[in-house]
DRENZA-157759 format. One record per residue (C-alpha): residue in one letter; x, y, z. Coordinates in nm, 4 decimals, m for minus. Layout:
BEGIN
r A&u X&v Y&w Z
...
This chain:
BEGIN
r X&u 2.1248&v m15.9620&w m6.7195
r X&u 2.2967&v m16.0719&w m6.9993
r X&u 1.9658&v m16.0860&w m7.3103
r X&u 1.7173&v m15.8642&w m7.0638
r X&u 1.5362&v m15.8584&w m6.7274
r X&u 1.3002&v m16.0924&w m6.8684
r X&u 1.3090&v m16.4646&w m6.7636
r X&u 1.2243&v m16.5411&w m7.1701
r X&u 1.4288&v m16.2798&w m7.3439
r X&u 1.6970&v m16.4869&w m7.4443
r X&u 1.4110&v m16.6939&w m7.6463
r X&u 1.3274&v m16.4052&w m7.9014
r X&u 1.4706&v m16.4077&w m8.2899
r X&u 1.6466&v m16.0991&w m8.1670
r X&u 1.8104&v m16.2006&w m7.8549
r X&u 2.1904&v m16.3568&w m7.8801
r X&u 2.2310&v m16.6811&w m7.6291
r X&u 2.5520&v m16.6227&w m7.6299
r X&u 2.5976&v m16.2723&w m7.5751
r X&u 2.6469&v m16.2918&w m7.1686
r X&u 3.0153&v m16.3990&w m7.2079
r X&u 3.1075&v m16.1416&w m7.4914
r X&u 3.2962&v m15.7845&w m7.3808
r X&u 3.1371&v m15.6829&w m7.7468
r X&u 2.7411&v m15.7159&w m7.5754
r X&u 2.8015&v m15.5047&w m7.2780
r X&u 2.9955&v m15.2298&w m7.4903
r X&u 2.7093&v m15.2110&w m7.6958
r X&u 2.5094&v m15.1753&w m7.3717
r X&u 2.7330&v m14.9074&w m7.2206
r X&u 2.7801&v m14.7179&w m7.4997
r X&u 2.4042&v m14.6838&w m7.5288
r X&u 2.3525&v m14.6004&w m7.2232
r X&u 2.6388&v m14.3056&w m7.2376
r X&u 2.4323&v m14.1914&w m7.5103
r X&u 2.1260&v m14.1439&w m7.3095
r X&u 2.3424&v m13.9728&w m7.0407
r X&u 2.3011&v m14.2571&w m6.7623
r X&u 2.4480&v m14.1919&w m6.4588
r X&u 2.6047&v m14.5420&w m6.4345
r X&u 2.5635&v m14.8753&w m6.5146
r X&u 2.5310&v m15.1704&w m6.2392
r X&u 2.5885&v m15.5293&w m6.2767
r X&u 2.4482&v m15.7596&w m6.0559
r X&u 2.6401&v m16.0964&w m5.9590
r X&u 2.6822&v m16.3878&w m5.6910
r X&u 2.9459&v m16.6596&w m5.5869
r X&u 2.6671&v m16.9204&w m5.7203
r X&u 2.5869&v m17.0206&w m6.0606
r X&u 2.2065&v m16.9116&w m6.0762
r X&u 1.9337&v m17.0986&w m6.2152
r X&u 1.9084&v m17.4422&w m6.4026
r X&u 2.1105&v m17.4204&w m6.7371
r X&u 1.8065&v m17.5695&w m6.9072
r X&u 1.6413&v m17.1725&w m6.7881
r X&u 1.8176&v m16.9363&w m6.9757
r X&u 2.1904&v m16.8374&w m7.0586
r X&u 2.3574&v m16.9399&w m6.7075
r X&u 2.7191&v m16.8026&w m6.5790
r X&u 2.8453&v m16.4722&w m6.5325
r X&u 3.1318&v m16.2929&w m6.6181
r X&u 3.2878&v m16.1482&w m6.3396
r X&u 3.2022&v m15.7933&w m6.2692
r X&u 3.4943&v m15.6157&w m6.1611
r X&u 3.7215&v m15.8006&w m6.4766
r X&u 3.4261&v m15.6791&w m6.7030
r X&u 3.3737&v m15.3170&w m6.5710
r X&u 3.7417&v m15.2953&w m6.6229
r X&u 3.7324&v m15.3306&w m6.9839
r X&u 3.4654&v m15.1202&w m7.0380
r X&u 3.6291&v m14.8453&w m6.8394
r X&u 3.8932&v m14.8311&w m7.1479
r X&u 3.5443&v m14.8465&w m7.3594
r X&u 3.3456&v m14.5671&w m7.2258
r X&u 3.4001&v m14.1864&w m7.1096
r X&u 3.1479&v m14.0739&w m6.8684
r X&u 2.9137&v m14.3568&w m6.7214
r X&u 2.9961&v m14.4911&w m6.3594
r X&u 3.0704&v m14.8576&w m6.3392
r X&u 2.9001&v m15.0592&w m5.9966
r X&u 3.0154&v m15.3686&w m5.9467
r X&u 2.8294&v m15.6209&w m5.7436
r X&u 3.0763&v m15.8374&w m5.4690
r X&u 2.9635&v m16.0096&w m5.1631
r X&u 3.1438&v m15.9813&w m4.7869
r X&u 3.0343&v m16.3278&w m4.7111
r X&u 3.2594&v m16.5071&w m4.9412
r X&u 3.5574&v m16.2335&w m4.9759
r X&u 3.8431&v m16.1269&w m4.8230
r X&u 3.8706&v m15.6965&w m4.7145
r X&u 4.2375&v m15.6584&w m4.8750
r X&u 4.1570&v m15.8411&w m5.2074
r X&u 3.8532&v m15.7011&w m5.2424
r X&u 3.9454&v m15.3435&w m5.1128
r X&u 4.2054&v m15.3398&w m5.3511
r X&u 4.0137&v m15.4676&w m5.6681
r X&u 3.7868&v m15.1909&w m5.6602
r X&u 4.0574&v m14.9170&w m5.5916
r X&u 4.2209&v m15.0238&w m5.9179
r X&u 3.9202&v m15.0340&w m6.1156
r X&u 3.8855&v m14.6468&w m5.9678
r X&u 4.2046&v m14.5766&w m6.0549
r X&u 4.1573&v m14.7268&w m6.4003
r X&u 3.8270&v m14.5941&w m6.5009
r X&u 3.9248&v m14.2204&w m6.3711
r X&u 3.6949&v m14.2358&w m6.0406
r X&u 3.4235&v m14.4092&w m6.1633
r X&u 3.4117&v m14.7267&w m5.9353
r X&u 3.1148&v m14.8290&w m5.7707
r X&u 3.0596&v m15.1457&w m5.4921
r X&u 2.7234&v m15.3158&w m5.4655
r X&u 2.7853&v m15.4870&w m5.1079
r X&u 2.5969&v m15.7760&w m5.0579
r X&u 2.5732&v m16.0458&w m4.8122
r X&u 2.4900&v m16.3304&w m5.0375
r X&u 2.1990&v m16.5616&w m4.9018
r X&u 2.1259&v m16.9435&w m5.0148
r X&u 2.3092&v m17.2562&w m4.8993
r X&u 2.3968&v m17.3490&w m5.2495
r X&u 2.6523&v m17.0388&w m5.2284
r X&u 2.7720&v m17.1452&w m4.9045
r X&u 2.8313&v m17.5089&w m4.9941
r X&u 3.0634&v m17.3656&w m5.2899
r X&u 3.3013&v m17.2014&w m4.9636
r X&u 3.2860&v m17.4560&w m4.7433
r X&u 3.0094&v m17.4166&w m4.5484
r X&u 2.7169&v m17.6362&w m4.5089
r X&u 2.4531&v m17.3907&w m4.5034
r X&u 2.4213&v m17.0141&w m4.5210
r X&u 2.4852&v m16.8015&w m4.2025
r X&u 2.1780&v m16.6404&w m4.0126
r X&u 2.0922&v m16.3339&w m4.1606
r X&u 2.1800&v m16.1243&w m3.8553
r X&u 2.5429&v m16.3046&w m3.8681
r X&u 2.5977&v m16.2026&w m4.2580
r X&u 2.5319&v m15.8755&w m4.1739
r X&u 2.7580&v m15.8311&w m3.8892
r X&u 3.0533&v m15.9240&w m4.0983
r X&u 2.9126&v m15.6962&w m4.3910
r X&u 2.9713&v m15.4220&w m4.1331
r X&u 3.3053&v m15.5075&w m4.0429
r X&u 3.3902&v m15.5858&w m4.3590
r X&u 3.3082&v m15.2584&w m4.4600
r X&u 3.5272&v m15.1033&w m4.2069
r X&u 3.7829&v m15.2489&w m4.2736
r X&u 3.8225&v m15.1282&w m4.6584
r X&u 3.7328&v m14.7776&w m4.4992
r X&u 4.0676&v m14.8293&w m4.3255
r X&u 4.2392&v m14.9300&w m4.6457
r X&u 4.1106&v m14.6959&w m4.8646
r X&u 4.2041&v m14.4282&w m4.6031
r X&u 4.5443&v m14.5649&w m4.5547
r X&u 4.7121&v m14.3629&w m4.8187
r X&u 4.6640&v m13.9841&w m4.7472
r X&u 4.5924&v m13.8255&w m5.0837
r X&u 4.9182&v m13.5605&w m5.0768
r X&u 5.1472&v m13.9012&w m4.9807
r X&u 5.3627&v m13.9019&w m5.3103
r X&u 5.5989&v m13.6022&w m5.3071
r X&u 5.8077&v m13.7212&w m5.5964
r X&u 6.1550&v m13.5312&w m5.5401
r X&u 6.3484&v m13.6497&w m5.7942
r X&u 6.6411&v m13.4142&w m5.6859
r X&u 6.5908&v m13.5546&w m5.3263
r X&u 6.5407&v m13.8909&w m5.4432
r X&u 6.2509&v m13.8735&w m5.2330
r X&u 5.8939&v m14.0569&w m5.3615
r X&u 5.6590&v m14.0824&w m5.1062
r X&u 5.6142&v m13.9609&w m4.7353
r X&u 5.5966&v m14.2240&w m4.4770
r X&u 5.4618&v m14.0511&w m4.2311
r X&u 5.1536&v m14.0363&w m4.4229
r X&u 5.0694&v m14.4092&w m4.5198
r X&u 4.8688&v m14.5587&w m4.2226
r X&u 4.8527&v m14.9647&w m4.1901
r X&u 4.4882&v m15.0813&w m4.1071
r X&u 4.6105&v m15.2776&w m3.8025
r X&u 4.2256&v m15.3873&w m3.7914
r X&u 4.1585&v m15.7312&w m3.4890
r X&u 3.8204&v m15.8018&w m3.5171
r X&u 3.5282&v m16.0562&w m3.4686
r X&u 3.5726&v m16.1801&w m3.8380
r X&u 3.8984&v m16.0209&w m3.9573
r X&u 4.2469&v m15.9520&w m3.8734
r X&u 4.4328&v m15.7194&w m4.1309
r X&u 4.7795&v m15.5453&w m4.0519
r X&u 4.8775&v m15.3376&w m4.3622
r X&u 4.8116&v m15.0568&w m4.5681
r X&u 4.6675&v m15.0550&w m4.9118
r X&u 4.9044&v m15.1471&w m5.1693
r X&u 4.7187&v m14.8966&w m5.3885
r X&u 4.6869&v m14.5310&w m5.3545
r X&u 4.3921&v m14.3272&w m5.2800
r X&u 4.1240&v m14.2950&w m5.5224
r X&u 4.0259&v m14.0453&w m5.7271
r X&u 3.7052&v m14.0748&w m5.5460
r X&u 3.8480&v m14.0925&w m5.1802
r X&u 3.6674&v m14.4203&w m5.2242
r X&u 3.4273&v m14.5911&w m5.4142
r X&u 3.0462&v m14.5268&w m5.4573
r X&u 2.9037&v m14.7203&w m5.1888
r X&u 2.5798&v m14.9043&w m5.3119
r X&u 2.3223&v m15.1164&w m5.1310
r X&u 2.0581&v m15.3422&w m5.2311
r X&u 1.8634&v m15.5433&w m4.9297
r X&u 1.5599&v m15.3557&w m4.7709
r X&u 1.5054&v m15.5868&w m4.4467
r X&u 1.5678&v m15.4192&w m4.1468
r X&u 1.9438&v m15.5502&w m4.1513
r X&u 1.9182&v m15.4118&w m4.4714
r X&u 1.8011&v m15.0513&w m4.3726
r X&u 2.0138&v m15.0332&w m4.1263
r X&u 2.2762&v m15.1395&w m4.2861
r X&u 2.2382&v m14.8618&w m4.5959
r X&u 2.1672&v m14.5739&w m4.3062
r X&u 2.4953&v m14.6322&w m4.1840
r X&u 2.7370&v m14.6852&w m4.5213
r X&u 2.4952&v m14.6474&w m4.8228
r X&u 2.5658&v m14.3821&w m5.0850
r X&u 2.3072&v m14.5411&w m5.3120
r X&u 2.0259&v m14.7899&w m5.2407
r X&u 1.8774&v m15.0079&w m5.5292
r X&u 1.5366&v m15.1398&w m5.4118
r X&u 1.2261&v m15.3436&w m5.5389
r X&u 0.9012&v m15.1932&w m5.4653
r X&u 0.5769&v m15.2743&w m5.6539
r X&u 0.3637&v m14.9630&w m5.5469
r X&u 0.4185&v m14.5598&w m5.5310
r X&u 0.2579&v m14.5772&w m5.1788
r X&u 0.5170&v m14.8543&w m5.0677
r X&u 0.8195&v m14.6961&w m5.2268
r X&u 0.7316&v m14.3628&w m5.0790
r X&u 0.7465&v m14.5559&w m4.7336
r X&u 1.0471&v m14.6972&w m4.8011
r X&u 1.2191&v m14.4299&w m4.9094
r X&u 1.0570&v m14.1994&w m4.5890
r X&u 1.2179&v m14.4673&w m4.3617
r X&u 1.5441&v m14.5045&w m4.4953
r X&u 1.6171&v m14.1335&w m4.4682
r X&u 1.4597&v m14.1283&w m4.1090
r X&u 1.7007&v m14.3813&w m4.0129
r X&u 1.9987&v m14.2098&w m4.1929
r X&u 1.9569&v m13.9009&w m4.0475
r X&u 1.9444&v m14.0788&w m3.6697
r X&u 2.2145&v m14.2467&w m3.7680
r X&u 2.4132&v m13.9215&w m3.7786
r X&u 2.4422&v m13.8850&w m4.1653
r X&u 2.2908&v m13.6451&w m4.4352
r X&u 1.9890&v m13.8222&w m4.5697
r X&u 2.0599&v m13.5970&w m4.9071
r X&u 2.3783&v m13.8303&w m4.9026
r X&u 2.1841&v m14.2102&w m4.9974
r X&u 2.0118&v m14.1804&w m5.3091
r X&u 1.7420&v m14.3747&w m5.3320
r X&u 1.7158&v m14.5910&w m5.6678
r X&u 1.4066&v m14.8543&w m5.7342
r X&u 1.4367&v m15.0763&w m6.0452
r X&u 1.1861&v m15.0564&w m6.2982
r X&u 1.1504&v m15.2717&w m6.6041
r X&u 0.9463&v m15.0671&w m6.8797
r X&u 0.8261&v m15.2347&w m7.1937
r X&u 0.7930&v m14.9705&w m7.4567
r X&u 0.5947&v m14.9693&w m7.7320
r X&u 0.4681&v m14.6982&w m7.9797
r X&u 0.0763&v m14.7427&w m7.7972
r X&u 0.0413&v m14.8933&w m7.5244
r X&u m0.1350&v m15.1870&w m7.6845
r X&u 0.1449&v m15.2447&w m7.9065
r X&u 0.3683&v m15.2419&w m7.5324
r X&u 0.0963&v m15.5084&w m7.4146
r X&u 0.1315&v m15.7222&w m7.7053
r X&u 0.5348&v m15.7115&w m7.6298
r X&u 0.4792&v m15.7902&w m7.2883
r X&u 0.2154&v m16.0379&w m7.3963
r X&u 0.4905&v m16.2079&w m7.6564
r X&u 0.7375&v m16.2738&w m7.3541
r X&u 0.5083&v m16.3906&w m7.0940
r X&u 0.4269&v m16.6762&w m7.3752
r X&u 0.7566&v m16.7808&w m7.3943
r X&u 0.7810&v m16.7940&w m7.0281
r X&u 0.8001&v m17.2295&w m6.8889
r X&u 0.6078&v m17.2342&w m6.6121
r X&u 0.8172&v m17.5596&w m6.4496
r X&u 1.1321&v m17.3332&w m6.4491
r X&u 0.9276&v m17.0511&w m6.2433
r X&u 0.7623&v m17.2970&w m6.0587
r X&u 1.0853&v m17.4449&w m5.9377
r X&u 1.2356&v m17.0847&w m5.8447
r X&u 0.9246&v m16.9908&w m5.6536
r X&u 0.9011&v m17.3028&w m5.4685
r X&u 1.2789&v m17.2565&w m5.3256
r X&u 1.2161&v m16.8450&w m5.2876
r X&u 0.9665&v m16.9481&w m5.0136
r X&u 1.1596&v m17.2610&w m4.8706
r X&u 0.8888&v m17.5642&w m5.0045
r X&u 0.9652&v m17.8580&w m5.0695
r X&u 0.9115&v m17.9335&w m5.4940
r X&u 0.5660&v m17.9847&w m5.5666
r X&u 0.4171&v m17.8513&w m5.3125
r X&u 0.2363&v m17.5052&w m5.5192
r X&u 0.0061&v m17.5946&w m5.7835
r X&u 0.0079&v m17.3481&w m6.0603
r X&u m0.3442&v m17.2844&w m6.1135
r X&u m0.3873&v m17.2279&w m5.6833
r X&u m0.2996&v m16.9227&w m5.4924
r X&u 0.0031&v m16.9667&w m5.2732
r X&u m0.0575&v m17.1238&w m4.9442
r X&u m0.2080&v m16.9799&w m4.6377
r X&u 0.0349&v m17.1261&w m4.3962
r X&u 0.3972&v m16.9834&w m4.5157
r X&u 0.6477&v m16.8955&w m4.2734
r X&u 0.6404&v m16.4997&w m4.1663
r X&u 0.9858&v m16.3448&w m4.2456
r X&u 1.1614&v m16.3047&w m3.9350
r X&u 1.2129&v m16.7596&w m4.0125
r X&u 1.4054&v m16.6866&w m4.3361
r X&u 1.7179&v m16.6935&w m4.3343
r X&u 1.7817&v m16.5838&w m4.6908
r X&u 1.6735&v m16.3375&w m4.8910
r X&u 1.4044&v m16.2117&w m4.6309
r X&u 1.3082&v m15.9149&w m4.8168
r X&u 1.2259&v m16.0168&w m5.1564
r X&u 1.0526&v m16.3357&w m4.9567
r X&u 0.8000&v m16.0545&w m4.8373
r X&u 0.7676&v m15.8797&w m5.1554
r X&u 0.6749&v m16.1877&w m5.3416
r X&u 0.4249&v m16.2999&w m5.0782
r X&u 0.2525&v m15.9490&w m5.0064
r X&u 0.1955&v m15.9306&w m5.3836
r X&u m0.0044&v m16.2492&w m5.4287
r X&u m0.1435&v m16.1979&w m5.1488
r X&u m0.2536&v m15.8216&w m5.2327
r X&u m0.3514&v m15.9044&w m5.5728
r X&u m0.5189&v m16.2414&w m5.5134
r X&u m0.2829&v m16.3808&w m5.7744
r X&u m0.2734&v m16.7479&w m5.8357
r X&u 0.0994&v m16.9190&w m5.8556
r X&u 0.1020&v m16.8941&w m6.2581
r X&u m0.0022&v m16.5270&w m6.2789
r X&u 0.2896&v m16.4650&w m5.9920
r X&u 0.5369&v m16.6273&w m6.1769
r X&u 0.4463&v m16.4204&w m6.4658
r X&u 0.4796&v m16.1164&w m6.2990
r X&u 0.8014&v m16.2062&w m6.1561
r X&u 0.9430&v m16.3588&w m6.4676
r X&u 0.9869&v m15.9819&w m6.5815
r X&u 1.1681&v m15.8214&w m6.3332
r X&u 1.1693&v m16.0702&w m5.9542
r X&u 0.9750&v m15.8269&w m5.7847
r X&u 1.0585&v m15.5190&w m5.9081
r X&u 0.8207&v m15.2764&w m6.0909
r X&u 0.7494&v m15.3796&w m6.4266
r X&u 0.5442&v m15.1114&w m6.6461
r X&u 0.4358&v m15.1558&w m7.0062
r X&u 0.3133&v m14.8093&w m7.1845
r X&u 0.3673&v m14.5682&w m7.4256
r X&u 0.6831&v m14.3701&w m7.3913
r X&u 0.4783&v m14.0796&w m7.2200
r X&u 0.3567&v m14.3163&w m6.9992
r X&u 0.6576&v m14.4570&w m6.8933
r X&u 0.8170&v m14.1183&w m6.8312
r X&u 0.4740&v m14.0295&w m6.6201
r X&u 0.5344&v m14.2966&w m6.4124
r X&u 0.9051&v m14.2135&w m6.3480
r X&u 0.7834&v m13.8437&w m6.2972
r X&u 0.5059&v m13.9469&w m6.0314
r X&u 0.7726&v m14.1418&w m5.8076
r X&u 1.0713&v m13.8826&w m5.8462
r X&u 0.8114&v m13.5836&w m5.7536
r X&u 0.6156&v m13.7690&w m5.5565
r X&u 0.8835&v m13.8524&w m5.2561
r X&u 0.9619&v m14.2457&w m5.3588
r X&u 1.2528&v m14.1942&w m5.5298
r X&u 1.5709&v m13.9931&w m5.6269
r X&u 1.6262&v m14.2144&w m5.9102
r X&u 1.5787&v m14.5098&w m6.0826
r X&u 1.7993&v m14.8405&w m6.1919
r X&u 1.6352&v m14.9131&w m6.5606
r X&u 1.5948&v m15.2806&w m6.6088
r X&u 1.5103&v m15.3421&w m6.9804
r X&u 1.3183&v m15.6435&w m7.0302
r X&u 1.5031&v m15.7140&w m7.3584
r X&u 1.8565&v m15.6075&w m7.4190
r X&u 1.9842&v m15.4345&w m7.6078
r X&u 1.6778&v m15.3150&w m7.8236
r X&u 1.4476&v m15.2425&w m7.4987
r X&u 1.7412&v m15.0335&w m7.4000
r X&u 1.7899&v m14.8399&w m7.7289
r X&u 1.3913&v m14.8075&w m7.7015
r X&u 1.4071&v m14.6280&w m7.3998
r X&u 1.6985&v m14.3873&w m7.4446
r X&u 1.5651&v m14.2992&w m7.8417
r X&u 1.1758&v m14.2137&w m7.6968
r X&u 1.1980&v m14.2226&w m7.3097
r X&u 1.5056&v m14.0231&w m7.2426
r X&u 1.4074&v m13.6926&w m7.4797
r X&u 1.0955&v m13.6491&w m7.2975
r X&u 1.2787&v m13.6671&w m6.9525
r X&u 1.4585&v m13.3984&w m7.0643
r X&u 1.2149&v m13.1756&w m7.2111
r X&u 1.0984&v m13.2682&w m6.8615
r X&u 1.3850&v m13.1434&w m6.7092
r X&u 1.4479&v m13.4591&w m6.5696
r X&u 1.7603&v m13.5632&w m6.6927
r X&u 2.0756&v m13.3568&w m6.7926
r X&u 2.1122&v m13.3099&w m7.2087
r X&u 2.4595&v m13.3835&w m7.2062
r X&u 2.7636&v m13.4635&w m6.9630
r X&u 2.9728&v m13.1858&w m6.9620
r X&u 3.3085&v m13.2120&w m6.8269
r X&u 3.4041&v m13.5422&w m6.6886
r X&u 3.2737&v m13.6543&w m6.3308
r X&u 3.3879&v m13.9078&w m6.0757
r X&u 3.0787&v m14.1544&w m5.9847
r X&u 2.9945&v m13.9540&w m5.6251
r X&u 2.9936&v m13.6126&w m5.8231
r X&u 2.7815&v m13.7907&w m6.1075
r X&u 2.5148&v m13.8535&w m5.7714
r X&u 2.5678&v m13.4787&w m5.6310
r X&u 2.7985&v m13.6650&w m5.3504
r X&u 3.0679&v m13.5093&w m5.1747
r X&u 3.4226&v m13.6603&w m5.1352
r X&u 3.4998&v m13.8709&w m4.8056
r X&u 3.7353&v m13.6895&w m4.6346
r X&u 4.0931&v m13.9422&w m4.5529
r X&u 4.0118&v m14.0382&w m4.1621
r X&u 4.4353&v m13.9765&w m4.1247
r X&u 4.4607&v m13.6015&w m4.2986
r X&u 4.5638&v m13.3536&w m4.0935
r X&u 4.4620&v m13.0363&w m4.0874
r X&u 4.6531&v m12.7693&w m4.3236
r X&u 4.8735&v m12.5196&w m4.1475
r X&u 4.8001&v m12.2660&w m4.3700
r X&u 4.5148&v m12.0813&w m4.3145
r X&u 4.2333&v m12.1643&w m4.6726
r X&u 4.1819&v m11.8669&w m4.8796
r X&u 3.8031&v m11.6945&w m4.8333
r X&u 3.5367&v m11.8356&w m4.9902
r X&u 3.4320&v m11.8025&w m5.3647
r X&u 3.0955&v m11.5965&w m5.4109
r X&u 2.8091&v m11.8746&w m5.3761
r X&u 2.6934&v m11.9694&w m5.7483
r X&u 2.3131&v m12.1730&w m5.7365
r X&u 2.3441&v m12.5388&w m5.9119
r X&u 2.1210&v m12.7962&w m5.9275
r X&u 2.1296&v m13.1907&w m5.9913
r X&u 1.8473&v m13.2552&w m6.1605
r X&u 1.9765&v m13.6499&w m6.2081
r X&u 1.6538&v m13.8510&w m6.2364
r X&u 1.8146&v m14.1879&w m6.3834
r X&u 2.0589&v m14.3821&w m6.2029
């Protein structure tokens, strides 16, 4: 997010307007994160330009482009790229992401989304966004069909006989040959296997689609929840329906954002906070809200609560389950429309906690240990200082805590990074020599509590 989570970040002395279109800012960004020993780093993205220009610093570069330059820029840290099904192709796509694998030594990670709003629609040719249902339905076929690609090389393909003049196997490359309800694709891959088989599979809608959705493909799911007793429910419910749907729930981690303001006391974190909300304009958060919840302008007054008579969620067609975030937390907290908008100017939705850095650290501890979590996505309200703050006095005491690994060690793909297994190629055949006994069992733990 380009100057921080923060709505008004890009408004401080600090804060660079330019800095979301310059490979130097998110080096800087990696690089620090590396040297809190993140697990990866996860950029967000849509086929829309966001926002009114007159907001903040508006446009995006694109993620996979970016996350391939810092894979020459960085050693360890996993690179997630965000890239929607509804307005992509399976080969292009499919084969984007295997390169950047390829490139960044098994690193790769996709944040499927189905992209909601008209405005992204109208930029494809459509008039309006398809039903929810509908996006999600091609998101699942979409899916399956870069399964097939990524699976269409086996991994032992190239034999490289120079004396035989021999380079690959044929028998071992296996065209998708997919005819579906949204796709037809006849070829293999023109890129071999990954280092990670495929990869890291990442997830971020929690409507029931959603869930479903993540229980059946998810390797990671990044979620908003405003409560420990709601993210503990969440997080109980998505491993229920993993497990039913035939997968090991151990195998979806789990990863709420939360956006910590740090400060030496936690009055000096309030005043921080306190600085951005006053730079916050209230008819830029008005407009937002007002088109999160489908009114018409000018219908919320800022100084009201929101209005008894909204649409329940099962009529959006959108973004249905930040819609229900937003309203349940007014609603909960008896917020009027300007206090919502200045809770959601910090982080849209997700937890936002201002504190000392042992406070911060308790709060991460309480969710991890308490059953809500298996890690987190850190969302620094201002970048790059709020994420400098937190790796120089949040990260040591995670580690005292034993929360968080002290260094990398040898280099990781992504999936070993998350204590994830290897997908095994769908085509492989069994080997016809029998596998040597098993090593004596050594005990290892992940104890990975940042995403």
């Amino acid at each position: 997010m380009n100057t921080g989570h923060h709505e008004a970040s890009w408004r401080l002395p600090e804060s660079d307007p330019y800095a979301h279109v310059e490979t130097a800012h998110y080096v800087r960004l990696a690089r620090i994160a590396e040297r809190g020993t993140f697990d990866s780093l996860f950029l967000a993205d849509g086929p829309v330009l966001f926002n009114s220009v007159g907001q903040r610093p508006s446009g995006a570069l694109e993620p996979i482009t970016l996350l391939t330059a810092l894979a020459t820029a960085t050693e360890h840290i996993g690179l997630i790229a965000t890239a929607s099904t509804s307005y992509n192709s399976p080969y292009n796509l499919a084969r984007r992401l295997a390169s950047l694998d390829h490139i960044s030594g098994g690193r790769a990670g996709w944040n499927i989304v189905t992209t909601a709003g008209a405005e992204a629609a109208r930029n494809f040719g459509l008039e309006d966004e398809p039903a929810h249902a509908t996006r999600y339905e091609r998101a699942a076929e979409f899916l399956d069909v870069a399964l097939k690609l990524w699976d269409s090389w086996e991994d032992d393909l190239v034999v490289a006989d120079k004396a035989a003049g021999v380079w690959g196997d044929p028998g071992k490359i296996h065209p998708a040959r997919h005819k579906g309800t949204y796709f037809s694709v006849e070829g293999a891959l023109n890129v071999p296997r990954t280092p990670q088989g495929h990869p890291l599979l990442v997830q971020a809608g929690s409507s029931e689609d959603g869930r479903r959705f993540a229980a059946r493909y998810a390797e990671a799911v990044f979620t908003a929840q405003q409560t420990l007793a709601g993210a503990q429910k969440f997080y109980a419910s998505l491993k229920s329906l993993t497990g039913r749907a035939g997968r090991n729930p151990d195998h979806v981690k789990v990863l709420p954002g939360i956006v910590p303001v740090v400060g030496s006391t936690e009055a000096e974190a309030r005043a921080h906070e306190r600085v951005l909300e006053d730079h916050i304009v209230y008819e830029h958060g008005l407009n937002r809200l007002e088109h999160l919840l489908r009114l018409e302008p000018g219908t919320l007054a800022l100084d009201a609560p929101l209005p008894d008579d909204l649409p329940p969620e099962s009529a959006i067609e959108g973004a249905k389950s930040r819609y229900t975030l937003v309203v349940e937390l007014a609603r909960s907290e008896r917020l009027t429309v300007r206090e919502l908008i200045g809770r959601l100017g910090g982080g849209r939705g997700h937890l936002t906690f201002a504190g000392t850095p042992e406070q911060v650290a308790g709060t991460i501890e309480e969710w991890f240990r308490g059953g809500a979590a298996d890690g987190f996505n850190i969302m620094p309200a201002v970048l790059p200082s709020g994420l400098g703050l937190f790796v120089d006095h949040v990260v040591p005491i995670l580690r005292e805590r034993g929360l968080l690994r002290r260094e990398y060690g040898p280099r990781q793909t992504l999936r070993e990074r998350y204590g994830l297994p290897r997908p095994a190629n769908r085509y492989a055949t069994a080997p016809t020599v029998p596998a040597p006994a098993p090593a004596p069992a050594t005990a290892s733990v992940n104890a990975t509590a940042l995403a």
